[in-house]
N, C-alpha and C positions, 0 to 999 in steps of 0.2 A: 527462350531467348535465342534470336538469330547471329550467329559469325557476322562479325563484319567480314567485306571481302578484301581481298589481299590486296593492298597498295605498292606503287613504286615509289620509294620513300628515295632514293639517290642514283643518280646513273653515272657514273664513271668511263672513259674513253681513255687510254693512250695508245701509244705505239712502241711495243715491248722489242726488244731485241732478242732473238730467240740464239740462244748458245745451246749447243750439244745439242740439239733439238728440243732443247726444254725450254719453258717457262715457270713461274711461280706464282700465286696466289697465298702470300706464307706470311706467320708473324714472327716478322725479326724484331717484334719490340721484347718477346718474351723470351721463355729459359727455354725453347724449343727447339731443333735443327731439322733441316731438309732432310739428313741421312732418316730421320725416324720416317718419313713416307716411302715406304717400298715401290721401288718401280716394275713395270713388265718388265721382261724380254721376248715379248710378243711384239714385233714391229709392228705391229696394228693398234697399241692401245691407245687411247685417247688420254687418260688420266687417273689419278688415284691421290687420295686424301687420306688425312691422317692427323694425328697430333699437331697441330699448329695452323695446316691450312690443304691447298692441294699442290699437284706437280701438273703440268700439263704437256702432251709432248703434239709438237707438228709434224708434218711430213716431210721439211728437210730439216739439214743440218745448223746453217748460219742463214738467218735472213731476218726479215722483220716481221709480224705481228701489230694488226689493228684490232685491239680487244677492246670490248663493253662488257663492263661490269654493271648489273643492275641491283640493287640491293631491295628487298622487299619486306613487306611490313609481315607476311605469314604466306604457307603455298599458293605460290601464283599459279594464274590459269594452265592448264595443260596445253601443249604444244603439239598441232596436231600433223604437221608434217615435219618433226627433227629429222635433223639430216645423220647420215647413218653413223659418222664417227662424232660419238653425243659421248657424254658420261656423267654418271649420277653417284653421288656420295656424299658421304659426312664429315665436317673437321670440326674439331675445337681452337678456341682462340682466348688464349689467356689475358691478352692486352685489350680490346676491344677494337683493334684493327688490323687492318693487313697490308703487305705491300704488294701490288701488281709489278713484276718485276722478273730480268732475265735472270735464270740461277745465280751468277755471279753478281747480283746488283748492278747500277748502270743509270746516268743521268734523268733515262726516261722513265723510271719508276713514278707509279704514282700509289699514295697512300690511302685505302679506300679504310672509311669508318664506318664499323658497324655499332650493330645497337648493343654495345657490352661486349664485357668475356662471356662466353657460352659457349654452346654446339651451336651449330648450322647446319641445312643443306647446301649443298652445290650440285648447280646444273652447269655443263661446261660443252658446245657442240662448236666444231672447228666446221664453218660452213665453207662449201664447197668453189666457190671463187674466189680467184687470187686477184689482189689488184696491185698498182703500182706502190714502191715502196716510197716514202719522202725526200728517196734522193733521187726517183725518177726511173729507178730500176723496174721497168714490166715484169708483173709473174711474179716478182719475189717478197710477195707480200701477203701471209694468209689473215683472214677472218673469225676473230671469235666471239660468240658471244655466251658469258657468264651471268650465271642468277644467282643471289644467296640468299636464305632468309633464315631463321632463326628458328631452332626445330622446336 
């Protein structure tokens, strides 16, 4: 019997507000908290996952974020030129969903559903061009794009 092959079952867009230079992929529907995913202090790291969901940190401090979230039916194709600040990990999710959202929560949240509480992967690569933010701000605006799928 052959795998079917991996489908893109929902894509998700918004535009995060990035505080402290963080972001979140997290379930605030559950008994979880952000303090249980340990962060770097490597100014270089891209991200890290844990109990609930992931953390994801940009290059600066306050600005905006245009993220895609893609949710997938089982591992999606490999990606054959990720750009160098990528990160790969695992979270669990109690609720069956998450919110895309700046650490402190924030109008522009959007609540991405998964297929169940489970594990997942996460792929998470902060691409390399900045574009304009929605208020018209050049530059202050990074790119990301996440995959999840359900391990």
């Amino acid at each position: 019997m052959t795998e079917a092959a991996a489908q893109l079952v929902r894509r998700y867009e918004g535009r995060i507000l990035i505080e402290f230079s963080h972001f979140a992929l997290f379930d605030f529907f559950d008994y979880t908290s952000l303090s249980d995913i340990s962060t770097s202090l490597d100014p270089d790291w891209v991200g890290q996952s844990g109990p609930g969901g992931a953390v994801f940190h940009a290059d600066d401090r306050n600005l905006q974020a245009l993220v895609i979230v893609e949710l997938w039916s089982a591992t999606p194709p490999p990606v054959d030129d990720l750009p160098e600040y990528s990160y790969a990990g695992t979270f669990t999710c109690g609720s069956g969903k998450v919110l895309l959202t700046s650490v402190t929560g924030g109008p522009s949240s959007v609540v991405v559903d998964l297929d169940g509480a489970g594990e997942y992967h996460v792929e998470a690569a902060r691409l390399p061009e900045v574009i304009e933010t929605s208020r018209g701000d050049e530059g202050l605006c990074e790119q990301w794009w996440i995959r999840v799928w359900r391990q």
